[in-house]
C-alpha positions in Angstrom: 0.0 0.0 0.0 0.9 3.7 -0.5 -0.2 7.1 -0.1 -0.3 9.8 -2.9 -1.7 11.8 -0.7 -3.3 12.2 2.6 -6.3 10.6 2.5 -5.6 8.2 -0.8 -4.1 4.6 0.0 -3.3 2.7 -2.8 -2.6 -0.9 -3.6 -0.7 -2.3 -6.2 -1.8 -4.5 -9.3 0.6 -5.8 -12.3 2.1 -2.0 -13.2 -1.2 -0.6 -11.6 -1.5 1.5 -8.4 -5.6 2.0 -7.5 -7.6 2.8 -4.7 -10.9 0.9 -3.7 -14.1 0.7 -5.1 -12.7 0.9 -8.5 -14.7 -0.5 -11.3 -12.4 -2.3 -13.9 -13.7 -4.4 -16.8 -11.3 -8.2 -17.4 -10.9 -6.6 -20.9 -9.2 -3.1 -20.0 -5.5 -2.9 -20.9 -4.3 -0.6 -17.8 -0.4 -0.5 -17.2 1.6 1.7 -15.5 -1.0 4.1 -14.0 -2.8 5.6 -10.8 -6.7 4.9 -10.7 -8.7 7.0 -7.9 -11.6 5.2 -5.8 -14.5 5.3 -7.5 -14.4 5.3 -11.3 -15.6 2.8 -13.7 -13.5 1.7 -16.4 -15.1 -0.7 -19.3 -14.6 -3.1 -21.9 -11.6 -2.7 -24.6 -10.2 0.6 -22.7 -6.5 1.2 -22.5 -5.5 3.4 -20.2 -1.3 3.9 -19.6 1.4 6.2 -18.6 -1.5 7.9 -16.9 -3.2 9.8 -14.0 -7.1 8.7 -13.7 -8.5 10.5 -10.6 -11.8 9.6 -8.7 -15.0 9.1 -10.1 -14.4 9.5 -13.3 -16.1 7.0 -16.2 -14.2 5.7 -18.4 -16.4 4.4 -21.2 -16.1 1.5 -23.8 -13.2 2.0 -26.7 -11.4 4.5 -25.1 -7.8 5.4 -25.2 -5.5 7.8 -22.7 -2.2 7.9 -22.9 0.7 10.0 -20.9 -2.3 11.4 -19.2 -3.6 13.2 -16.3 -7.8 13.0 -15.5 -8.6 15.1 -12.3 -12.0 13.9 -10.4 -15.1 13.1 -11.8 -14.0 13.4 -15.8 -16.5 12.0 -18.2 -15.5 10.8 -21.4 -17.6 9.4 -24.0 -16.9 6.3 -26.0 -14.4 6.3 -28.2 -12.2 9.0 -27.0 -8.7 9.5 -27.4 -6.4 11.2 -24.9 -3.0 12.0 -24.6 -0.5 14.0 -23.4 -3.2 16.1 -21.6 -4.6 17.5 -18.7 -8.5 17.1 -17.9 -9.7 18.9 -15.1 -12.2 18.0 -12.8 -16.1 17.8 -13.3 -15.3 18.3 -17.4 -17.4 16.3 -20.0 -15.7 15.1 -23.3 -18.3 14.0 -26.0 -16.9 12.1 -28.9 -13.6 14.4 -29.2 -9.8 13.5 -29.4 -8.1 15.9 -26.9 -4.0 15.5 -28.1 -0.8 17.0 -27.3 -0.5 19.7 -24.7 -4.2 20.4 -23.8 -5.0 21.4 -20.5 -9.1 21.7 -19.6 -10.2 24.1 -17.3 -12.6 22.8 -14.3 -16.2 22.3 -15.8 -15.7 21.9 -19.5 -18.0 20.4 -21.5 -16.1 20.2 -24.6 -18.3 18.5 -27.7 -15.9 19.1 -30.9 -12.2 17.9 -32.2 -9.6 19.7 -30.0 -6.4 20.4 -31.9 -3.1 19.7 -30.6 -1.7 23.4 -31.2 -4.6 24.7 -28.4 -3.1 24.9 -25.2 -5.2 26.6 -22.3 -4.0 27.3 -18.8 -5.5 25.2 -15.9 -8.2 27.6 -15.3 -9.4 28.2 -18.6 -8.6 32.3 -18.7 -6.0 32.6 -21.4 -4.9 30.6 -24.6 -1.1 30.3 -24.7 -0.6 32.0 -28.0 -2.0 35.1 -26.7 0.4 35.4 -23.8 2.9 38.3 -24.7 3.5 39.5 -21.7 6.1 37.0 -20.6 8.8 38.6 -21.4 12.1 37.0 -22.8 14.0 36.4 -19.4 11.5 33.5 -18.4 12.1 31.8 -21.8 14.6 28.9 -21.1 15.9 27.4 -24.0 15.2 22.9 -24.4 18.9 22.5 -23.6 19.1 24.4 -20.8 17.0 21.7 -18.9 18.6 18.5 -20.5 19.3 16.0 -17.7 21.2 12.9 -19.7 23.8 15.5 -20.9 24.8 16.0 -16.9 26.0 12.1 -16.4 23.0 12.0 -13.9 23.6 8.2 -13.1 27.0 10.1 -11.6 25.7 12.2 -8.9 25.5 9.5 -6.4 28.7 7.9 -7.2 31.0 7.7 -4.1 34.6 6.3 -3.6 33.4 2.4 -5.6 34.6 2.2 -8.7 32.8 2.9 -12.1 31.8 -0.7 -12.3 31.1 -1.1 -9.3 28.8 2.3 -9.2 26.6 0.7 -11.5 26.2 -2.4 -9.7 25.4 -0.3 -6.6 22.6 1.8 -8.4 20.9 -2.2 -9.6 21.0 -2.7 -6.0 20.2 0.3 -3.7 19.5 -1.1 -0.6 16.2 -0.3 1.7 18.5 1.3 4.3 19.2 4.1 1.9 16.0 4.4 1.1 16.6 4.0 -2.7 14.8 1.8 -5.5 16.0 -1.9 -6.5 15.2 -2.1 -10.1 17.6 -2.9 -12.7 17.9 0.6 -13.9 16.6 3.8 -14.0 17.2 5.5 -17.3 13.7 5.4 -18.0 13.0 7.1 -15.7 15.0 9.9 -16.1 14.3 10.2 -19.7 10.6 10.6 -18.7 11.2 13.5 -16.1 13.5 15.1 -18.2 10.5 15.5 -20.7 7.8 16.4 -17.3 10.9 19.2 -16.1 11.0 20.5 -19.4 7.3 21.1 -20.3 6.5 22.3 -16.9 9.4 24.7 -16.9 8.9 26.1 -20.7 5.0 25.9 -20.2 4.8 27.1 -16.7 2.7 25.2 -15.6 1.8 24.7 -11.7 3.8 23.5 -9.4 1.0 21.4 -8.5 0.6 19.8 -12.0 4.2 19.3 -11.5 4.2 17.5 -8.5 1.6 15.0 -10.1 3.3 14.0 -13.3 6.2 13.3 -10.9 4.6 11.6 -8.7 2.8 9.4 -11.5 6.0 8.9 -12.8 7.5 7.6 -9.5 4.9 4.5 -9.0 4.8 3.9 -12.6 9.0 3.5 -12.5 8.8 1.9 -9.2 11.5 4.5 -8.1 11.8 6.3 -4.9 11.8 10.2 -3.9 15.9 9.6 -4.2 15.4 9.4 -8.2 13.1 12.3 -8.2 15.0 14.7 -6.1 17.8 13.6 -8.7 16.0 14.5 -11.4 14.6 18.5 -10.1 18.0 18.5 -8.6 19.6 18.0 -11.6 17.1 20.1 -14.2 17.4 23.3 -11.5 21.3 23.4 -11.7 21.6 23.4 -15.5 19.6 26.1 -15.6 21.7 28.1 -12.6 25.0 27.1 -14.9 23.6 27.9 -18.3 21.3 30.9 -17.7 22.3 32.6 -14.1 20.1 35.6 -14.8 16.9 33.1 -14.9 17.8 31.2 -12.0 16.2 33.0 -9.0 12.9 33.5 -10.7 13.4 29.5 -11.5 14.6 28.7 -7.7 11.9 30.9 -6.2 8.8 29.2 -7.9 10.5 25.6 -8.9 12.0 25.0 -5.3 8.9 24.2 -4.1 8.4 21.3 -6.5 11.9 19.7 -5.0 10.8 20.8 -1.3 7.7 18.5 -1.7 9.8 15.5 -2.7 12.0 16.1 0.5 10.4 14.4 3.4 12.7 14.8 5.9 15.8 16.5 7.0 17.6 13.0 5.8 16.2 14.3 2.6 17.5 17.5 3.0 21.4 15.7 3.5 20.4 13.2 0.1 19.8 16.6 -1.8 23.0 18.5 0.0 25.1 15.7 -1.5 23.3 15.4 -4.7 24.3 18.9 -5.7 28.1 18.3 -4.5 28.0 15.8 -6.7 26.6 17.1 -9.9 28.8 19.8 -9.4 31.7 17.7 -9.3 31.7 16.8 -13.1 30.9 20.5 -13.7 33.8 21.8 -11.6 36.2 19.5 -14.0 34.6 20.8 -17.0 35.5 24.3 -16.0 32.3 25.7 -14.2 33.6 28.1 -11.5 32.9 26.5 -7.8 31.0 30.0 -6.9 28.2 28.2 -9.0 28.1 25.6 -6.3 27.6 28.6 -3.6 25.2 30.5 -5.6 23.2 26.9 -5.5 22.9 26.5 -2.2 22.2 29.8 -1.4 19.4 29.6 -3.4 18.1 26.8 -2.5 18.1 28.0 1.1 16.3 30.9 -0.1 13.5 29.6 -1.6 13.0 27.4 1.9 14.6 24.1 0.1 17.0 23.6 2.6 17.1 24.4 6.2 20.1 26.5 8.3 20.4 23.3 10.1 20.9 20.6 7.5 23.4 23.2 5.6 25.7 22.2 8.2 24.8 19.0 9.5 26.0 18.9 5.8 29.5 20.7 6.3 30.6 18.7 9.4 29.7 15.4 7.8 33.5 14.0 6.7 31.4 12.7 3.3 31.2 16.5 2.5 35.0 16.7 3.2 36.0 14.0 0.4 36.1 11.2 3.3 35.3 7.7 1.4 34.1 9.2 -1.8 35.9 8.8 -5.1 36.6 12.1 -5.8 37.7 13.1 -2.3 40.0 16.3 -3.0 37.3 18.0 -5.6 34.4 17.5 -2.4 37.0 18.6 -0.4 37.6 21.7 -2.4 33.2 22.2 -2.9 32.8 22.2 0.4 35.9 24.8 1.1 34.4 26.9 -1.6 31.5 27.4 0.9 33.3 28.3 3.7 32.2 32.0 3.9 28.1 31.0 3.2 28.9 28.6 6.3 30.8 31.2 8.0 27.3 33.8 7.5 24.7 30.8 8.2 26.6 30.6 11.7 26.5 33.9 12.6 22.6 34.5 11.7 22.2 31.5 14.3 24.2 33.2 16.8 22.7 36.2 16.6 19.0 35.2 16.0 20.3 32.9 19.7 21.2 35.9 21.4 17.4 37.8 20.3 15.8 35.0 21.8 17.5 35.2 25.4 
């Protein structure tokens, strides 16, 4: 069992997650996807790569893929959906609804949506007419590319290659990482969720749910997602440094609700060392580093506390890990932002006596 959220448990199936009461006909095709309590699903459906909240009805025929249904969507036979957002209480008769559609709340749409239509969550304002944006927030595809980082080297420590890539098929329960054989897939996927959410805008809350989807369809843990934001958020503070606190400020939040604990706060600490060690030997300056976690602990990512639990941990220092003199060297880098996070503490010590 598992929790999406607060009051949803769900139990897995074959490559489905669902909650109860769910409604599934023996000929539905459903892999890889999250139904909600409550919805009916019938005969010669195929639902995957998807997001299916509660109490929708899923008729006969009907195809969603890449997908995310909010509660109590009802589609009518035959439809085709994918890579698209349907909010909740909206009514889709006899219409395909393709690439990059949101639906606002309450729809009820009864002709052919194109795939160049793209309307904000709530429905006020097409895409195309948004010129107010203004050239700053634009961040070019590459900027967010994830595979181009060596992400499968972030959490590399003092093994060797080989070995490294034995130790991601096996992460261990302790370390509260995934088992599976590998998690390129994964990563692939996010990199194309990070990229439309940051170059759409979309909410952070939309966000959250395509990564989350994308988690229990994987079967990988928080670990791999924090990776991945982790990951998306520094390319864009090394690539385009004017766009990165506008991109902390609203985008932290995403990361901070894939941090569950101040454990989680260390696995992301040591995740940005680390991507920053292949950086730092490509010739990125290791003020870049700095500027990350400051921003980070700006935008309420990271806490004064974990910052340097971080610092004293000897891992930080270069102890054990395979490139012990370049961590040792990050972490000396950020002996002045230490230096300033220990005097606030004093200080805000001494206001409270």
């Amino acid at each position: 069992m598992m929790n999406l959220e607060n009051d949803q448990t769900y139990a897995k199936k074959a490559s489905m997650w669902r909650e109860k009461d769910v409604k599934l006909d023996k000929s539905a095709q459903v892999t890889r996807s999250v139904i909600g309590a409550g919805t009916t699903i019938a005969e010669n459906t195929i639902i995957s790569n998807s997001v299916v909240g509660r109490g929708c009805v899923i008729p006969v025929g009907v195809t969603i893929e890449n997908s995310i249904l909010w509660s109590k969507v009802i589609l009518n036979s035959g439809v085709t959906v994918k890579k698209a957002i349907i909010s909740e209480n909206t009514i889709a008769e006899g219409t395909t609804i393709d690439e990059k559609n949101v639906l606002p709340p309450f729809t009820h749409l009864d002709v052919d949506l194109p795939a160049q239509v793209s309307w904000t969550v709530y429905g006020q304002t097409p895409k195309e007419d948004s010129d107010s944006e203004s050239d700053e927030e634009v961040i070019p595809l590459d900027d967010l590319n994830l595979t181009d980082t060596s992400i499968s080297e972030i959490g590399s420590d003092s093994e060797t290659d080989t070995d490294s890539i034995h130790r991601r098929r096996r992460r261990s329960s302790a370390s509260g990482h995934s088992d599976i054989i590998t998690n390129d897939e994964f990563y692939v996927e996010a990199e194309d969720s990070l990229a439309r959410a940051f170059l759409e805008n979309h909410s952070v809350e939309n966000a959250t749910i395509e990564l989350k989807t994308l988690r229990m369809a994987t079967n990988v843990t928080f670990h791999e997602v924090r990776e991945a934001i982790v990951s998306a958020l520094l390319n864009i503070l090394v690539k385009t440094p004017g766009r990165a606190r506008s991109i902390f400020a609203k985008w932290g939040e995403l990361l901070a609700r894939f941090i569950e604990d101040g454990e989680a706060q260390l696995d992301v600490l040591f995740l940005v060392q680390r991507w920053f060690l292949t950086r730092v030997r490509e010739g990125v300056d290791r003020q870049r580093f700095v500027q990350a976690l400051q921003a980070l602990y700006q935008a309420d990512v990271l806490e004064e506390e974990r910052i340097l639990q971080w610092y004293e941990d000897e891992r930080a220092n270069g102890v054990g890990e395979k490139w012990s003199e370049d961590m040792s060297l990050l972490r000396k880098a950020a002996d002045r932002f230490i230096a300033w996070l220990k005097e606030a503490e004093e200080e805000s010590d001494e206001s409270d006596q």
